[in-house]
C-alpha positions in Angstrom: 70.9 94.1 109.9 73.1 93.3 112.7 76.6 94.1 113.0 79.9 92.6 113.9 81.7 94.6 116.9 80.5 97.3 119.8 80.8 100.6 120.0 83.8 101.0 121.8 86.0 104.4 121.9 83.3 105.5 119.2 84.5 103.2 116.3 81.7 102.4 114.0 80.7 98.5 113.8 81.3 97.0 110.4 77.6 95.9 109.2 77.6 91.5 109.4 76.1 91.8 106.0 79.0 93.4 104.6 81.5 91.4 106.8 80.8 87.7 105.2 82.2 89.2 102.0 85.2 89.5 103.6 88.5 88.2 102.4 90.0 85.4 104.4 92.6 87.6 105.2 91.1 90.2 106.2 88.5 88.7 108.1 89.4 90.1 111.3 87.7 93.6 110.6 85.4 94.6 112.9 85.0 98.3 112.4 84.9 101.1 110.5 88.2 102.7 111.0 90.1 99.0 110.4 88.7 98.7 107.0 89.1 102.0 106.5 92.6 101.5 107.0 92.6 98.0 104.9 91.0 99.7 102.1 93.1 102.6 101.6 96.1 100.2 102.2 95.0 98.3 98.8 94.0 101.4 97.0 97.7 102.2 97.0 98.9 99.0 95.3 96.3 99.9 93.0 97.3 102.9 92.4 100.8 101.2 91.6 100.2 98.9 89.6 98.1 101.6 87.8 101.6 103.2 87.7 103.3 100.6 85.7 100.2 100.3 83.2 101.2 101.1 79.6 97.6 103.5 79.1 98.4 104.3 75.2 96.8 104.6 73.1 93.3 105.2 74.9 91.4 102.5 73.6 93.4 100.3 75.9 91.6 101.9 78.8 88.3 102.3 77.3 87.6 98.4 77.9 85.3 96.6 80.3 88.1 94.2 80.6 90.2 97.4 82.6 87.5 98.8 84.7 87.1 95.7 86.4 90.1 94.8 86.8 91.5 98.5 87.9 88.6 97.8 90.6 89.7 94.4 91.5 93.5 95.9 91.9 91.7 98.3 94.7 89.9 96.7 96.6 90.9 92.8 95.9 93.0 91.9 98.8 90.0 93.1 101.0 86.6 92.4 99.3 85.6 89.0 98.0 83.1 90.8 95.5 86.0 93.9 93.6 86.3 93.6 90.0 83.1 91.9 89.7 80.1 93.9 88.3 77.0 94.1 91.0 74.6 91.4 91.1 71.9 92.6 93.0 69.9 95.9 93.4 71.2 99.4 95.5 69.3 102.3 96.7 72.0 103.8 94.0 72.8 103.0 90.0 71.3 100.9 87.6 69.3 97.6 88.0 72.0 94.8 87.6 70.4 94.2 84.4 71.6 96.7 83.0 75.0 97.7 83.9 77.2 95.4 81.5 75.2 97.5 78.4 75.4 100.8 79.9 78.9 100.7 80.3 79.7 99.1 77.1 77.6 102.3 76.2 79.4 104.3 77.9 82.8 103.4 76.9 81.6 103.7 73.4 80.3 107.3 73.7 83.9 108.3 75.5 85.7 106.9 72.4 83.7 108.7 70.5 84.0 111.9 72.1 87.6 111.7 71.9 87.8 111.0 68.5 85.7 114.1 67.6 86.6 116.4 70.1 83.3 116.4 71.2 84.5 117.9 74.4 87.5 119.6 75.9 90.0 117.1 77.6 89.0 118.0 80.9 84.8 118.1 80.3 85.6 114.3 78.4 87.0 113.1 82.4 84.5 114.2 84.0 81.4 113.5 81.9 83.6 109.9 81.7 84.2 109.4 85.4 80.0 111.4 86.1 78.3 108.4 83.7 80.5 105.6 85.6 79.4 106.5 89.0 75.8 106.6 88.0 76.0 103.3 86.5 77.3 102.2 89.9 78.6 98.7 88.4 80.0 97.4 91.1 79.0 97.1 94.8 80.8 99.5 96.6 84.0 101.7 95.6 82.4 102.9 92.8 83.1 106.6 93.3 86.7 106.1 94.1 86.9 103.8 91.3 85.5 106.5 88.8 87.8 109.2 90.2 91.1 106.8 89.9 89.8 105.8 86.3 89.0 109.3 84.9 92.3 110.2 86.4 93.8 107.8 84.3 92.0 109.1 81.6 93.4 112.4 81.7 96.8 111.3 82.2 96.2 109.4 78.6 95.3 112.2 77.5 98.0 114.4 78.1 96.5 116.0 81.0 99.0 114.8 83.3 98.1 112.4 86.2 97.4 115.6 89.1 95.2 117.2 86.6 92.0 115.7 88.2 92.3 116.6 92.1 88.3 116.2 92.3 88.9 119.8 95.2 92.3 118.5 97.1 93.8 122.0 96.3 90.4 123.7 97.3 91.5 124.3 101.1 88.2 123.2 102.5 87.9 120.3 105.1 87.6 116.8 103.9 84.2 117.0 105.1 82.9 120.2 103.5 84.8 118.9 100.2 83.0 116.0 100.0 79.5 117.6 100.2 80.8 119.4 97.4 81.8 116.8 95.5 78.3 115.3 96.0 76.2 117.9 95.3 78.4 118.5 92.0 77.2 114.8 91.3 73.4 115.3 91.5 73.9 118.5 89.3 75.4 116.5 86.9 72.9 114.2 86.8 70.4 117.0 85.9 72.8 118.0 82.7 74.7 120.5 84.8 78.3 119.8 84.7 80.1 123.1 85.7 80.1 122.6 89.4 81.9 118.8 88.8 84.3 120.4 86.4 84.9 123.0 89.0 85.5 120.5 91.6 87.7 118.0 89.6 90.3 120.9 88.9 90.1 123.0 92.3 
């Protein structure tokens, strides 16, 4: 693949591939650290219009309909491609094929849980926001997709909207968190979930 940009003062290139789904406004990205900044810019207004979203009863965030567009709220104003669910094949999630019915799945199995009390409130977040990531329905932002939705999730819940700090009170570096956070992932995916529990509340 080649990439748009050099080097320079150690900034990371933005891949070309990734750069023609650009918006039009944001088409002047050429590295890492600006769409860094771009992104976390939207993620913001997505996190206010989030704000101002009436989330009661639950059903009305259960829905396909609010996934993608919560996802289209985040990353929107910088990628041609949020909101919409992945056409093509990653070395992570599902075949395209089958992402629409594994999250209608999925949405359907969360209900459910709920309405039984299958799990506690907590456990019901994270086996919620655990199942989306692996599905990986959309082509990038899908883990800080999952983490704003499940925290949404609580917050319906009753959980209140810091409940879910996926380690932000855990005092390790960003870095060292993160490797946490993944490895708490792949456990999950094995049937584990204590370690991703830990890590959503710490």
């Amino acid at each position: 693949m080649t990439e748009l940009g050099g080097s320079e003062d150690g900034q990371t290139p933005v891949d070309a591939d990734d750069a023609q789904h650009l918006t039009e406004e944001f088409a002047w990205i050429r590295t890492r650290d600006e769409l860094n900044e771009a992104e976390a810019s939207n993620i913001a207004d997505g996190l206010f219009w989030l704000g101002d979203q009436n989330l009661e009863p639950t059903d009305l965030l259960l829905n396909h309909t609010f996934l993608c567009e919560a996802h289209r709220r985040m990353f929107g104003e910088v990628w041609t491609w949020a909101g919409r669910l992945r056409q093509r094949d990653t070395t992570i999630g599902l075949p395209p094929a089958r992402i629409q019915e594994e999250l209608q799945v999925l949405l359907g199995d969360a209900g459910f849980w709920i309405e039984q009390g299958t799990f506690g409130s907590s456990e019901t977040c994270v086996r919620f926001h655990h199942r989306l990531v692996f599905i990986h329905p959309f082509v990038n932002g899908n883990g800080r997709h999952a983490r704003l939705v499940a925290s949404a999730l609580a917050e319906s819940l009753g959980l209140g909207p810091d409940h879910l700090t996926w380690g932000a009170r855990s005092g390790l570096p960003a870095s060292k968190a993160r490797r946490h956070y993944l490895d708490a992932l792949r456990a999950a995916d094995g049937g584990d979930y204590a370690a991703l529990l830990a890590n959503a509340v710490s």
